[in-house]
Every structure is written in structure tokens, then in C-alpha cells.
C-alpha positions as CSV (number, residue, x, y, z in Angstrom):
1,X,0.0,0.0,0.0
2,X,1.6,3.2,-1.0
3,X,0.7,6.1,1.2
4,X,-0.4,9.6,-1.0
5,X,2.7,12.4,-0.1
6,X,1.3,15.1,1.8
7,X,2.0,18.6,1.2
8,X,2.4,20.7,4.5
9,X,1.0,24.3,3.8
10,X,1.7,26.7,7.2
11,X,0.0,30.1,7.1
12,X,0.8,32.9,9.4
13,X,-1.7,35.7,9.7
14,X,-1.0,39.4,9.0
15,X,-0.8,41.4,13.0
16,X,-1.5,45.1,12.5
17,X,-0.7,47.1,15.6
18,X,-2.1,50.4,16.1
19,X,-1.1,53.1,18.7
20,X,-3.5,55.7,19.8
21,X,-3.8,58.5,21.9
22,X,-6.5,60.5,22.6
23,X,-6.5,64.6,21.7
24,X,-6.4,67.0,24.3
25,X,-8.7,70.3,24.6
26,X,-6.9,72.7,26.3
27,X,-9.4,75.6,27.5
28,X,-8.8,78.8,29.3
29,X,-10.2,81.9,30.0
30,X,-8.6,85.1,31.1
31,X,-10.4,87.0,34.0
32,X,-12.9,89.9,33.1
33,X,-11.1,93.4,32.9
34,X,-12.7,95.2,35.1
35,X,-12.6,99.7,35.6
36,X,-13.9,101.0,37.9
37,X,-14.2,104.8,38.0
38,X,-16.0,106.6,41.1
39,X,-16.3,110.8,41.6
40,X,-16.3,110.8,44.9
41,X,-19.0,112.8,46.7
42,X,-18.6,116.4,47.4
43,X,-19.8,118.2,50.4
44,X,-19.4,122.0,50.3
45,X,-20.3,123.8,53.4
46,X,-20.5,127.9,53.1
47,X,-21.2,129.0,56.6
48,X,-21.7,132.6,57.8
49,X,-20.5,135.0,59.7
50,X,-22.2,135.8,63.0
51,X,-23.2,139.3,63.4
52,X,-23.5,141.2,66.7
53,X,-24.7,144.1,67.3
54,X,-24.2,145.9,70.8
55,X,-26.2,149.3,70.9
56,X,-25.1,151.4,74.2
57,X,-26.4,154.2,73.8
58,X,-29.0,154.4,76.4
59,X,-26.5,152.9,79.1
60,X,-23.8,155.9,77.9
61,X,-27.2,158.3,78.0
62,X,-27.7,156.9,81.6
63,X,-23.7,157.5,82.3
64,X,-23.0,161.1,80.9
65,X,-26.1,162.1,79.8
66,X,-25.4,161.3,75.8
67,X,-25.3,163.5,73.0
68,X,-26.0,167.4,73.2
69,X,-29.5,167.4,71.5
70,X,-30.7,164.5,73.6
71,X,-29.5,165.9,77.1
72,X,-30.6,169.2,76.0
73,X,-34.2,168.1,75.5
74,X,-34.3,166.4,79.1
75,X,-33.1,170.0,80.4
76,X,-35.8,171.9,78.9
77,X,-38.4,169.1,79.2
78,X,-37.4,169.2,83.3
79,X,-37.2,172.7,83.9
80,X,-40.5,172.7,82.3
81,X,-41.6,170.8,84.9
82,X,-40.0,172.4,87.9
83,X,-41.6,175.8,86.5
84,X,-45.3,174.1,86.6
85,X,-44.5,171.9,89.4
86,X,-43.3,176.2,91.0
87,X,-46.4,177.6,89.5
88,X,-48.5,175.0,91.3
89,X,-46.8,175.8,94.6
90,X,-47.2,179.9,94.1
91,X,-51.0,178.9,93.9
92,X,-51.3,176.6,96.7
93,X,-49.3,179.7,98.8
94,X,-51.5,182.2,97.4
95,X,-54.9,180.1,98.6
96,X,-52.7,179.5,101.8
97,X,-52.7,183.0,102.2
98,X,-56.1,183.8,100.9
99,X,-57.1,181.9,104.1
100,X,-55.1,183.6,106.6
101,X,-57.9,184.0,109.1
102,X,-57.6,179.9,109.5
103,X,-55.7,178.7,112.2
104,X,-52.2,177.8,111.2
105,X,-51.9,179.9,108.0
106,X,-50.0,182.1,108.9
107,X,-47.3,183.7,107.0
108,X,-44.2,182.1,108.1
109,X,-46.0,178.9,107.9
110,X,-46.3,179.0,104.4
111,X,-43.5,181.6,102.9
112,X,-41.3,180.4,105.2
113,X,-40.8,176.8,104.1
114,X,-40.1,177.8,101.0
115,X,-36.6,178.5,101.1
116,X,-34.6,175.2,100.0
117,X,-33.6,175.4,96.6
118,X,-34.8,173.5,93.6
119,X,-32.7,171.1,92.2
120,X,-31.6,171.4,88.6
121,X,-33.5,168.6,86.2
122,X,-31.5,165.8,85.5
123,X,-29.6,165.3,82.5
124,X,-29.1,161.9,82.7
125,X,-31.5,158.7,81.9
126,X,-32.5,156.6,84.1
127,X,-29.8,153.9,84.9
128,X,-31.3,150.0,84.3
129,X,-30.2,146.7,83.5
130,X,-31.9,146.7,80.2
131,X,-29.9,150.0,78.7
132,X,-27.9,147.4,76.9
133,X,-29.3,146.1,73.3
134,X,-27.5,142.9,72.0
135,X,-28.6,141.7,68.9
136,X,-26.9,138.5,67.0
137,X,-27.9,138.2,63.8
138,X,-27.2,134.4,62.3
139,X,-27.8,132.7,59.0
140,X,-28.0,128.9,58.6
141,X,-25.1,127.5,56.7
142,X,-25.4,127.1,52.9
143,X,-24.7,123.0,52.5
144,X,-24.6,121.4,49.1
145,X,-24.1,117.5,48.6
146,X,-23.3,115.8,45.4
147,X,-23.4,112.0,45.8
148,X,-20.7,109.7,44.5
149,X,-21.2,109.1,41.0
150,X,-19.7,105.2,39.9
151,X,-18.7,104.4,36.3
152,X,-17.8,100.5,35.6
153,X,-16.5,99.0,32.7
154,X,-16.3,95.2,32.2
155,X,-14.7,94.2,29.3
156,X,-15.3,89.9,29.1
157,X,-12.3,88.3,27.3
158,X,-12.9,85.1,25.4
159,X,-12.4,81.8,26.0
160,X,-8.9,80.6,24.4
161,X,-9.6,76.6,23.0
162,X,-6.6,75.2,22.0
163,X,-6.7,71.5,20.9
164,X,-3.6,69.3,20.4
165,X,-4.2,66.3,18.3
166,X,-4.0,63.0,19.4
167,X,-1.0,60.2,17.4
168,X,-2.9,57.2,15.8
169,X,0.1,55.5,14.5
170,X,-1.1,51.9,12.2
171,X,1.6,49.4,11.6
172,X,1.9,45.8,10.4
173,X,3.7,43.8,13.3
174,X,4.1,41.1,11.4
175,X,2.6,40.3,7.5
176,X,0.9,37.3,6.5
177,X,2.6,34.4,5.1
178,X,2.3,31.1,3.3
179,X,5.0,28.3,3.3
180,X,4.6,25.2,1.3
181,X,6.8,22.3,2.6
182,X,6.7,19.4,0.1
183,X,6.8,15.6,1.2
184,X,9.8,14.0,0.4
185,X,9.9,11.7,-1.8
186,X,11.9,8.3,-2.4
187,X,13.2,8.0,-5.3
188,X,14.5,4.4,-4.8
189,X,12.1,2.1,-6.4
């Protein structure tokens, strides 16, 4: 019996090898620019002077007497007086004496009182606590406000996106292959 050669076929598959790695984002965002501008309030304050006003002239009046016009006018105005206030006592004498047959009217009784002498009118006011006129004069101060006045800019900056590709590298580890090995045969027949 003869046996039937055999032909040895060996294959080897193809290996492809790949090598990947992903892509990378890389995002960033700068901060907001930000100005802020502010006036800053004002407060103006205008205040007044104080005036006083001190008017002596009534204690000065009650001191010397004053000015000419006004002590010459208490003069006249007070011998005025004395002369009716006189006249008034002439009369009274006169009626004293019209009545001499009364007990007690005689005439050293009533002329002879009359010697002290009259004193001359005063030239002075009278002196009192309230010769002094003080007057102060104020004004409320002048106040002007202007509030704070705040400007702000924002100026957003944009996102920056960079993105860095990824390496995909393909490669054949090893290729396919066929190999025939043929039976051996014996040639010795």
C-alpha cells in the first residue's frame, strides 16, 4: 500500500498594531477686565458770619447824659416841669394866704418853708439793666451734597480653546505568510 505524499501548507496571519492617543482640549479663560471709575462725593459747606450788634447808647445816656441834643431836651423838658410843678406851689401859697384868718396859715407857715432850693432837672436817663441792646444776627449755613457718582466697565475676554491632536500610528507587526513544505519523496524504487 503506498501512502499519498502530503504537502504541508503553514500560514501565518497578518498582526497590525495600532497606537493611539486621545486629543487634548486645552481651555482657558482670562479674568474679566474690570474699571472701575467713582467721583467721589462732594460736600461744600459755606457758613456765615455771626453778626452782633451791641447798641449802648441808652447805658452811655444813663452815664454822661449822651449826646448834646438829647440831654438838651431832658433840660428843657425838666425845667419845664420844675416851673409848673413852682407855679402849682405859688398857687397853693396864694390860697394858703387867701385863708389867713384859718388857724395855722400864717405867714411864716407858708413863705417860710419855702426857702430850699430847687434842684436842677436831670440830665441823665435813668440807669437800668436793660440800657444794653445785644442783637446777634445768624444765617444757617449754605450745604450742598453731590453724591458719588460710579462708572464701571467690564470688558469679558474670550475663551482661548486650544486642541492638540491625538497620534494614531497603524503598523503591520508582522505580514501574513504562506509556506509550502513538500513531502519527500523516495526515489529508490
Amino acid at each position: 500500500m503506498s501512502t499519498l505524499p502530503i504537502v504541508q501548507i503553514r500560514t501565518t496571519p497578518s498582526l497590525l498594531s495600532i497606537d493611539a492617543d486621545l486629543g487634548q482640549f486645552s481651555i482657558r479663560q482670562p479674568k474679566a477686565d474690570v474699571q472701575l471709575n467713582t467721583k467721589p462725593s462732594k460736600l461744600t459747606v459755606e457758613s456765615h458770619p455771626i453778626r452782633l450788634n451791641v447798641d449802648q447808647s441808652k447805658a452811655f445816656s444813663a452815664y454822661t447824659g449822651g449826646n448834646m441834643i438829647d440831654m438838651n431836651a431832658r433840660i428843657y423838658s425838666g425845667i419845664e416841669q420844675q416851673f409848673l410843678q413852682n407855679m402849682a406851689n405859688r398857687v397853693q401859697q396864694g390860697n394858703q394866704l387867701a385863708a389867713i384868718h384859718k388857724p395855722g396859715n400864717t405867714i411864716a407857715n407858708i413863705i417860710g418853708t419855702d426857702w430850699q432850693p430847687q434842684p436842677f432837672p436831670e440830665t441823665r436817663t435813668p440807669a437800668s439793666f436793660d440800657n444794653v441792646d445785644i442783637r446777634i444776627e445768624t444765617r444757617p449755613p449754605d450745604i450742598r451734597f453731590q453724591a458719588a457718582v460710579s462708572e464701571m466697565n467690564v470688558t469679558v475676554n474670550r475663551p482661548e480653546i486650544e486642541y492638540q491632536r491625538g497620534k494614531l500610528d497603524i503598523y503591520v507587526k508582522q505580514y501574513a505568510s504562506i509556506q509550502y513544505t513538500p513531502p519527500t519523496v523516495d526515489m529508490g524504487l
